[in-house]
N, C-alpha and C positions, 0 to 999 in steps of 0.2 A: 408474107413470110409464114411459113410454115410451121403449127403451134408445138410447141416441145414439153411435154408436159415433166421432164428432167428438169426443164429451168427453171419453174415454180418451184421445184423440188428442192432447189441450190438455193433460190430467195427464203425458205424453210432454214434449211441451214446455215445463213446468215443473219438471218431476223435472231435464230433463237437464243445463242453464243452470244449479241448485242445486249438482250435483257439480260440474261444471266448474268455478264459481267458488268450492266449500269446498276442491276441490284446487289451486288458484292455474293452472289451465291461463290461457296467454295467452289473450285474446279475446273473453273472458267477464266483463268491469268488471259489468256489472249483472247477473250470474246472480242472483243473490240476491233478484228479484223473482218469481223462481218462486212462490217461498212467498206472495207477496201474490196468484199466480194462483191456487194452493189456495184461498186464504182467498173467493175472489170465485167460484170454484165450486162451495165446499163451503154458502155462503149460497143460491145460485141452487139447489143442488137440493134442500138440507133444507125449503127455504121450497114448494119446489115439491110435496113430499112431505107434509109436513104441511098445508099447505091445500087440497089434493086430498082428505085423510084426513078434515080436519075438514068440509068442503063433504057428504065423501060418508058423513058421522056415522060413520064408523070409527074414529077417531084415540082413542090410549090410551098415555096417558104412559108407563105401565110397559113398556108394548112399543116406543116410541119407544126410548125409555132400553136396554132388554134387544139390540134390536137396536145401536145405538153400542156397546154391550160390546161384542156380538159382530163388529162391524166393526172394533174398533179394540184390545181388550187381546191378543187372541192372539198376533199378529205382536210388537205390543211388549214382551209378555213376554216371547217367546221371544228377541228381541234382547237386554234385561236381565238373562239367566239365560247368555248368551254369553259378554256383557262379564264377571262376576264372576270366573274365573279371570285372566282378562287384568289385570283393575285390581288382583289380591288381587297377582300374580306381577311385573309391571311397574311397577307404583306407590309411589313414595315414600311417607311417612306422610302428608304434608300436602296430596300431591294425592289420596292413598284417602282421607281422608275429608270431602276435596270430593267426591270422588266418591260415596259414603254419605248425603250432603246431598242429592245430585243422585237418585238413585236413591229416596229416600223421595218428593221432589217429582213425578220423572217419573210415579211409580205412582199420585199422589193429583192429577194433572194441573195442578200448581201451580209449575212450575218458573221459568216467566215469572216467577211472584212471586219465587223465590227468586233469581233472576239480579238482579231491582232489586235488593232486600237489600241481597246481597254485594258488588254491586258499588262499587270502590275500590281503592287499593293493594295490596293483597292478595290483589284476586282473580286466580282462574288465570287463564292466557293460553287464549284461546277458541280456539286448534285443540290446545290438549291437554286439551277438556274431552270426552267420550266420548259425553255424553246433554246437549251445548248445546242440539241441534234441537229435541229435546221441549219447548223452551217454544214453540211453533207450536202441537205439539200441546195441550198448557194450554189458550192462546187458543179455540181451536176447542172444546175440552170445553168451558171455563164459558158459552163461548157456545151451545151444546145444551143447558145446564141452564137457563140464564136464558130464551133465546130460547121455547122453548115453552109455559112460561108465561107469559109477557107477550102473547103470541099468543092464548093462550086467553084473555087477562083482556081485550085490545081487543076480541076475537070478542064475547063479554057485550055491551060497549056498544055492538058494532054494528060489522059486518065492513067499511061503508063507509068509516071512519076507521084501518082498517089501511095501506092506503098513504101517508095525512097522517102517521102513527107513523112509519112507518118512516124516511119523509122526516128530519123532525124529530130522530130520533134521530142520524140519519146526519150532519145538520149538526152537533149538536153536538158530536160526536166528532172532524168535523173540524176545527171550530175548539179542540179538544184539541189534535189532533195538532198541528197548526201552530203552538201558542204559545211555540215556541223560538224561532221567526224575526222574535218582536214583546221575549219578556220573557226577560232574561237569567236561566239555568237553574245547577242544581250538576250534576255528573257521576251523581248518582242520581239527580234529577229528568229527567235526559234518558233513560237507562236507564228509568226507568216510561214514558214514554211511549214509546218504542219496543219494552217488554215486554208490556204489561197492556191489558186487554180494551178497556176504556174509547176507547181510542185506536188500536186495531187494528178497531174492529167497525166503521169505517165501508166497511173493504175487502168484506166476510164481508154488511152491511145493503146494498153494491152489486149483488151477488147475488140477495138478498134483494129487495129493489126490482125489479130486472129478473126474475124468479119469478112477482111477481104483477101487473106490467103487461102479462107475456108470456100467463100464466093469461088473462087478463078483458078481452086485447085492447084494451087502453085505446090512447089516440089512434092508433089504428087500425093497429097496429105489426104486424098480422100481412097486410094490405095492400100495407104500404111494401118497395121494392125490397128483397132478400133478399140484394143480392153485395156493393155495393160498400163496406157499414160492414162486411163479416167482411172483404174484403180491409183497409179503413183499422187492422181492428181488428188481425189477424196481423202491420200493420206497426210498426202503436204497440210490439206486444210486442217484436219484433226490433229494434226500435232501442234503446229500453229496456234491452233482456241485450246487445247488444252494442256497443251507444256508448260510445266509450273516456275514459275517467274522466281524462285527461288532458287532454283538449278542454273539460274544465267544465263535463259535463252534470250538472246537481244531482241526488242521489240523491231528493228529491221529484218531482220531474220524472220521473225512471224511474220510481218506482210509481205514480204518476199513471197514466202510458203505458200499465203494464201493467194496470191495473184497469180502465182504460179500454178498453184494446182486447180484455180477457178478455171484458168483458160484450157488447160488438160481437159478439163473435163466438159468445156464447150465445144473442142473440136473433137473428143473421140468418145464421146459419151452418147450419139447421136442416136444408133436404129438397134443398137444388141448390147448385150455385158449388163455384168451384177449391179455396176454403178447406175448404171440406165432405171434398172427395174427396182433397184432399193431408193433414187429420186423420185420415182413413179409410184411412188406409193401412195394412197388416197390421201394419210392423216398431214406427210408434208405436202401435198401439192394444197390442199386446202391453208393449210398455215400458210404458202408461199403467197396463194392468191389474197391472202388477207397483211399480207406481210406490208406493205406502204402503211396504210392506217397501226398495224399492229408497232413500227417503227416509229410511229408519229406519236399515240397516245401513251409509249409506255413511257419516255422522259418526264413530261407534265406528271403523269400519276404519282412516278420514283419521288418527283420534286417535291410537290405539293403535300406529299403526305409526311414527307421529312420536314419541310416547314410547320408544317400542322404540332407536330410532335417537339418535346425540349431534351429526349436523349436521345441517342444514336439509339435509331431502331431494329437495327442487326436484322435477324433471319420474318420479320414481322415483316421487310418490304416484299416478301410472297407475296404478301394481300392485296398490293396497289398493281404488284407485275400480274397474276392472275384476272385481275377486274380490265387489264389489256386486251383479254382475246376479247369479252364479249364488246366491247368498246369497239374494237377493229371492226368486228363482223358485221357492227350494226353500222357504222362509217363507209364499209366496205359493197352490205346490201342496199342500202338508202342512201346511202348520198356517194358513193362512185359512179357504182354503176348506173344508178339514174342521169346524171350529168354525160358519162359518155356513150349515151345511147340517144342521137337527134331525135329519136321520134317520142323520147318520154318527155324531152326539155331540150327544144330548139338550140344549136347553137348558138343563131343571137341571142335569144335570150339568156344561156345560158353563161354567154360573156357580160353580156349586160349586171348580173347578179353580182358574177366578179368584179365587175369595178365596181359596181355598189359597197358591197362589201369590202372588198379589199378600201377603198377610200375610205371607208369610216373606221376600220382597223389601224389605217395609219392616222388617223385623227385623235383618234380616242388615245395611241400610244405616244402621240407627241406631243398631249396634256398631260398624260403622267409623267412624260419626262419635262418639259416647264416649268410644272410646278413642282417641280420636285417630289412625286409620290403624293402628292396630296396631305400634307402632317396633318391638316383641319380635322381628316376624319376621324383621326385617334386623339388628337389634343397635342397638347406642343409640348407636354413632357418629353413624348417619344420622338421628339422631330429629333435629327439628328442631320437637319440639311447643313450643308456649307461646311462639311467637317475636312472635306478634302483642299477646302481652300484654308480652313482654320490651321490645317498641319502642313501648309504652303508655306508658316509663317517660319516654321522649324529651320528652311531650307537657308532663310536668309544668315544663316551662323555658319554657314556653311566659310569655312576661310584658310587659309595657310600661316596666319600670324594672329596675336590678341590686340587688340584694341593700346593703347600708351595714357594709361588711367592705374592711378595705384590702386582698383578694386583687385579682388581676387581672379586669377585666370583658371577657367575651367575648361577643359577640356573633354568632350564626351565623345566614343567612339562606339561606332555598330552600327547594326542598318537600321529600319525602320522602326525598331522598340527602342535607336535611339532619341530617334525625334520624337518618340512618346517621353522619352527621360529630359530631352529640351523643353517641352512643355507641360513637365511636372514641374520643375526647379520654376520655367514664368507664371505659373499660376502662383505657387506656393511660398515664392520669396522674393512679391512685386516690389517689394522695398529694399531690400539689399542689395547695392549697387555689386555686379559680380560681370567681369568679362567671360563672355560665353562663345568658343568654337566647336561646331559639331562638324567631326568626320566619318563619311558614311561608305569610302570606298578602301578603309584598312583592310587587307585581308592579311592574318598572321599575327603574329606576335606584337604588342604593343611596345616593347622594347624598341621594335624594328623600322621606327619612326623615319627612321635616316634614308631606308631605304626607297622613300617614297619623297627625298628632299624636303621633310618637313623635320629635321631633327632641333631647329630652333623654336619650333612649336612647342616641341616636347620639354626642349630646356625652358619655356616659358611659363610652361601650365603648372601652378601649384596643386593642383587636383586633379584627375582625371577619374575618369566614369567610364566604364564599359557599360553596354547596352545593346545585346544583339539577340535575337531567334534563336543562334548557332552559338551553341555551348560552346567555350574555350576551352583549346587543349588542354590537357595537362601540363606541359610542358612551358605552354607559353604562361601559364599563369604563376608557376615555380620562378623562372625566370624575370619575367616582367616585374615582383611583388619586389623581387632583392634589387633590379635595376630603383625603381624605384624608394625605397628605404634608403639605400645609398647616397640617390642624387636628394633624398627628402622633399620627398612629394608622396602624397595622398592619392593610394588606388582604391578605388574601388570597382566592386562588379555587382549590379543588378538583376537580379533573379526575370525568371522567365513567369509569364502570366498566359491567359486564354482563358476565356468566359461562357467555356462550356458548348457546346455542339449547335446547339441552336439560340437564336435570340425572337424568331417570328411569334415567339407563342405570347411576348410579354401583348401582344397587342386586342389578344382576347378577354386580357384581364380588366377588371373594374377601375377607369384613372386613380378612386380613390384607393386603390388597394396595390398600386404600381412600386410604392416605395418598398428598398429594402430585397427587391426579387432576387434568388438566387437560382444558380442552373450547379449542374453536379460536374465536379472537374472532370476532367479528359486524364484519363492514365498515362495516356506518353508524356504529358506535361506535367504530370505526379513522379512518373521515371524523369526527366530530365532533369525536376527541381532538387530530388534527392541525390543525383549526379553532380549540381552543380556546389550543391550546398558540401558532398562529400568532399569533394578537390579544393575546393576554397576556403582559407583560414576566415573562422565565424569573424572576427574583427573586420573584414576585409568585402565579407557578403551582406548586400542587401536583398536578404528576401520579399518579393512581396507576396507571395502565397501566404508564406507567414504570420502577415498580418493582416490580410483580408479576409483568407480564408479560414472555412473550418469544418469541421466531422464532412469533409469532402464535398462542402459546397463555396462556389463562388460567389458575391454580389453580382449582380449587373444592372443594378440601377438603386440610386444613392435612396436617402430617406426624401427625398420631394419625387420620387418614381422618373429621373432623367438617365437613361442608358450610359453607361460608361462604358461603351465601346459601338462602333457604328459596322464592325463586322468578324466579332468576337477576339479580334487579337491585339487591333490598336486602339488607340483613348478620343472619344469626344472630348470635347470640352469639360463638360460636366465629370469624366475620367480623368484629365491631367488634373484637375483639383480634387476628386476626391482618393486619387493614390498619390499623391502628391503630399497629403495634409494625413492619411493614413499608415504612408508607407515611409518618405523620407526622413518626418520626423523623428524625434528620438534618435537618431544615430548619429554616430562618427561624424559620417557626411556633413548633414545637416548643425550641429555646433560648430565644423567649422568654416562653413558658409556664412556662419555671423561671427566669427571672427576678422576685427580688422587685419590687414596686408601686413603692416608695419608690424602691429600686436604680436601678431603672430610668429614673426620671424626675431 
C-alpha cells in the first residue's frame, strides 16, 4: 500500500483531542472521539491491506497475525513493565489488584470485556485506572482476529458479495449500538455496549466499507471532485472535538461526525486540496507517527500522577500529559521500530521476547489480584480487603415484609449509601434487638410505597431512613414528612458523605502517623449537603458532614489509621463503626432505636 502521509496526519488529530480531553483541558468536550477516529482508520487500512494481499494471492494469516504482534505488543509492553513499580509503590490494596485485573486483560487484549464485568459500585473511578485505554486496544485486536477470517470465508463464495457483508454487518451493529435510545438498559448493559466489539465495529467496518469502494472504484468515486467532502469532512471532525457539551450536542452526534468526516477524508483527501497539505504538515505527521506509544503512555501518566496527589490536580495534569511526547518518542525510536525491522531483532526472536514477557506480565498481575493487592506491604491498617463481600452482607435485608418480633421495624430506603446506613445501624446497635428492611430499587417518592406493592411494608415500619447519592425532591420530602406524621412514623433522611478526591496518598505515610488523616472536601458535595440540609426540616436531617467534618476537611481513617472508605464514597468496616458511633448518635433516630416497641407506643 501506498504510504499517505495525510494519514499520520489524521492519527495527529486524533491522538491530540484524546489527551486533551483525558486531562480535562478546557475546550476539548468531545476529545474523546479521537478513538472512534482510530477505529475508522485502523478498518480503512487493515481492509485495504488484506484485500490487496488476497487479490494479489499473497495473504497469510500467520503473517497477518505476526506482523499485528509486531505492530502492536512492543510499545505496550514496554508501557506495562513501567507502570509496575508505580502501582506496586502508590497503590492501595484494592486499587493494585484492579490493577492485576487490568494488566492480565490488557496483555490478552480483553479488557473491554473486563471493564463490562466490573462495572458497578465498586468499580474504580476511570481516571485513577492506569490501563482504562487498552480497552480500544481489545476492540481492535478481536476485530484483527475475527475480521480475516470472515474475509476469507466470503472471498470462497465469492468476492462479489464482500461489500453486501460488510454493509450488512455494519447495520446491524448499528442498530446495537443505538438500543439504549429505544429499550430501557442496566448500568452493565450500557457499559457492554460501549465496551464490546459487537457494537464498536460498525466504526472499524466504516473504514472497511470505504477500503473497498475506494480499491474497485465503485460508483465512480475516484472521478468525483477530491476537495470539498475532505474539507466537509475535517469540519465534521472539529466540530465533534470541540462542541461544548453545554450547548447539548449529544455524544452520538459527535461520533457520528467524527466517523463521518474520518472516512471523507480517507477517500478524497488523497493526491490535492488544503486538507491534504495542512495533514501533511511535518509537526502533525511526526505527532501521528509517535501517536500509538503517545496514546498508550499518556493514560498511566494522567493516572498515576492523580494517584500520587490527594486533591484534584486541575490545570497541573499538563505536567504528566507534556512528559507523553518524550515517553512516545523514545517507545517510538527504541522499542517500535527496533521490533518491526527483522534484521535489528529477528522475528523469532522477537516473538519469543513476547511470550516471555507477556507470560510473566500475566503472572505478576494474577498475584496482585489473589492476594488481594498485597496489604503486607503497607500493614493491615490500610487493608481494606473483603469489603465488597463485608457490604454483601447489607443485601441480605433486602425483603418486602419485616420480620413477626415485637422489635422495632426499620425500614431504610436508597441505593448504595443505603447499605452504608444498614451497616452503620449493625455496627453500632449490635445489642438492640430492631427488624431491619433495606430497599434499594425505590425510585420517587417514599409515600409512593404502594406503587411498587409494598404498601404493607410501609404500614409496617415504625421508622424509616432514607439513604441515597441522589438528593430527594422537594416535593417528595414536603409530601412524604406529612404522609408520615399522620400515619406516625419516624422519617428520617441521611446526609450525603465523600472522602475527598483521593485516598492512594494515605499509603506513603508513616503506619505510625496513619491515624486521624484527613483529605479536603469535594464542593459538589459541599453544594449538595447545603441543598439538602436547606429543603429538609433540621429535626428530620441527619447530617454527617456535620459531624465529622470541619474548616473543609474530611477524616478517612479513624484514630488506629484504618480507612473508612475502600473507594471514597462507601464504608469499610472500620467506617460503618466509626460514622455509625459519630454520626447516628445523639439524635432523634438513635434514642428511638432504644426505645421498646410497646414503650413506645
Amino acid at each position: 500500500m501506498k504510504y499517505r502521509k495525510e494519514i499520520d496526519g489524521l492519527r495527529a488529530v486524533a491522538v491530540v483531542p484524546v489527551l486533551l480531553f483525558h486531562a480535562q483541558i478546557p475546550g476539548f468536550d468531545g476529545g474523546y472521539v479521537g478513538v472512534d477516529i482510530f477505529f475508522v482508520i485502523s478498518g480503512f487500512l487493515i481492509t485495504t491491506i488484506i484485500v490487496s494481499e488476497i487479490e494479489g494471492k499473497n495473504f497469510s494469516l500467520r503473517n497477518f497475525y505476526v506482523r499485528r504482534a509486531l505492530r502492536l505488543l512492543p510499545a505496550l509492553f514496554f508501557m506495562l513493565l513501567l507502570c509496575l513499580p508505580f502501582s506496586w509503590f502508590w497503590m492501595l490494596p484494592d486499587d493494585l489488584e484492579n490493577f492485576g485485573q487490568s494488566l492480565i486483560a490488557s496483555v490478552l487484549f480483553s479488557n473491554n470485556i473486563l471493564l463490562t464485568l466490573t462495572t458497578g459500585y465498586w468499580d474504580l473511578a476511570a481516571e485513577f485506572k492506569p490501563l482504562l485505554h487498552t480497552w480500544s486496544l481489545a476492540v481492535e485486536e478481536q476485530y484483527y482476529i475475527v475480521f480475516p477470517l470472515a474475509l476469507l470465508l466470503v472471498w470462497r463464495w465469492g468476492h462479489q458479495i464482500l461489500l453486501p457483508a460488510l454493509v450488512t454487518t455494519f447495520v446491524m451493529s448499528i442498530i446495537l449500538s443505538v438500543a439504549p435510545l429505544f429499550v430501557p438498559m442496566s448500568t452493565k448493559s450500557e457499559a457492554a455496549i460501549f465496551y464490546l466489539l459487537p457494537t464498536r465495529s460498525w466504526e472499524i467496518l466504516t473504514g472497511a466499507i470505504g477500503a473497498v469502494v475506494l480499491r474497485r472504484n465503485l460508483f465512480g468515486i475516484e472521478d468525483l471532485n477530491r476537495t470539498f467532502p475532505s474539507y466537509f469532512g475535517l469540519a465534521l471532525i472539529f466540530i465533534g472535538t470541540l462542541f461544548p457539551s453545554h450547548w447539548g450536542f449529544p455524544e452520538g452526534a459527535r461520533i457520528a461526525f467524527a466517523v463521518l468526516g474520518t472516512i471523507l477524508i480517507l477517500l478524497f483527501a488523497r493526491d490535492r486540496g488544503y486538507v491534504k497539505r495542512f495533514l501533511s504538515i511535518s509537526a502533525l505527521v511526526s505527532i501521528g507517527l509517535i501517536s500509538y506509544s503517545l496514546y498508550l503512555f499518556h493514560q498511566p501518566l494522567l493516572a498515576f500522577f492523580r494517584v500520587y496527589v490527594s486533591e484534584d490536580p486541575g490545570s497541573w495534569l499538563i505536567i504528566p500529559l507534556l512528559c507523553a511526547f518524550p515517553m512516545a518518542y523514545i517507545s517510538y525510536r527504541f522499542v517500535e521500530q527496533p521490533f518491526r525491522n527483522a534484521r535489528v531483532i529477528p522475528t523469532r526472536i522477537a516473538l519469543t521476547v513476547f511470550v516471555t514477557i507477556g507470560t510473566g506480565i500475566v503472572a505478576f498481575g494474577y498475584s496482585l489480584n489473589s492476594h488481594q493487592g498485597f496489604p503486607s506491604r503497607i500493614g493491615t491498617a490500610l487493608s481494606v480487603e473483603n469489603t465488597v463481600d463485608y457490604n454483601k452482607r447489607a443485601n441480605s435485608y433486602i425483603g418486602d415484609k419485616f420480620p413477626a418480633t415485637e422489635f422495632k421495624n426499620v425500614l431504610v430506603i436508597g441505593n448504595s449509601f443505603g447499605r452504608d446506613a444498614i451497616n452503620m445501624l449493625l455496627e453500632t446497635t449490635p445489642d438492640v434487638g430492631l427488624n431491619l428492611v433495606y430497599r434499594n430499587d425505590i425510585v420517587g417518592c417514599i409515600g409512593d410505597l404502594h406503587a411498587y406493592d409494598l404498601k404493607q411494608l410501609y404500614d409496617d415500619a415504625d421508622i424509616l431512613l432514607y439513604a441515597s447519592s441522589v438528593t430527594p425532591r422537594q416535593g417528595c420530602v414536603e409530601g412524604d414528612l406529612d404522609i408520615a406524621r399522620a400515619n406516625r412514623k419516624e422519617l428520617y433522611y441521611l446526609g450525603t458523605k465523600h472522602f475527598g478526591y483521593n485516598l492512594n496518598w494515605v499509603i506513603r505515610v508513616e503506619s505510625r502517623e496513619r491515624g486521624n488523616l484527613q483529605n479536603k472536601l469535594i464542593s459538589a458535595v459541599v453544594s449538595q449537603e447545603r441543598e439538602m440540609s436547606s429543603m429538609i426540616p433540621e429535626q428530620y436531617y441527619i447530617s454527617i458532614l456535620d459531624r465529622i467534618a470541619s474548616d473543609g476537611m474530611i477524616p478517612i481513617t479513624d484514630e488506629n489509621g484504618e480507612l473508612l472508605s475502600p473507594d471514597r464514597t462507601h464504608l469499610t468496616l472500620a467506617g460503618a463503626r466509626y460514622l455509625g458511633s459519630k454520626v447516628l448518635s445523639d439524635t432523634t433516630l438513635w434514642d428511638s432505636l432504644f426505645v421498646n416497641k410497646e414503650t413506645d407506643r
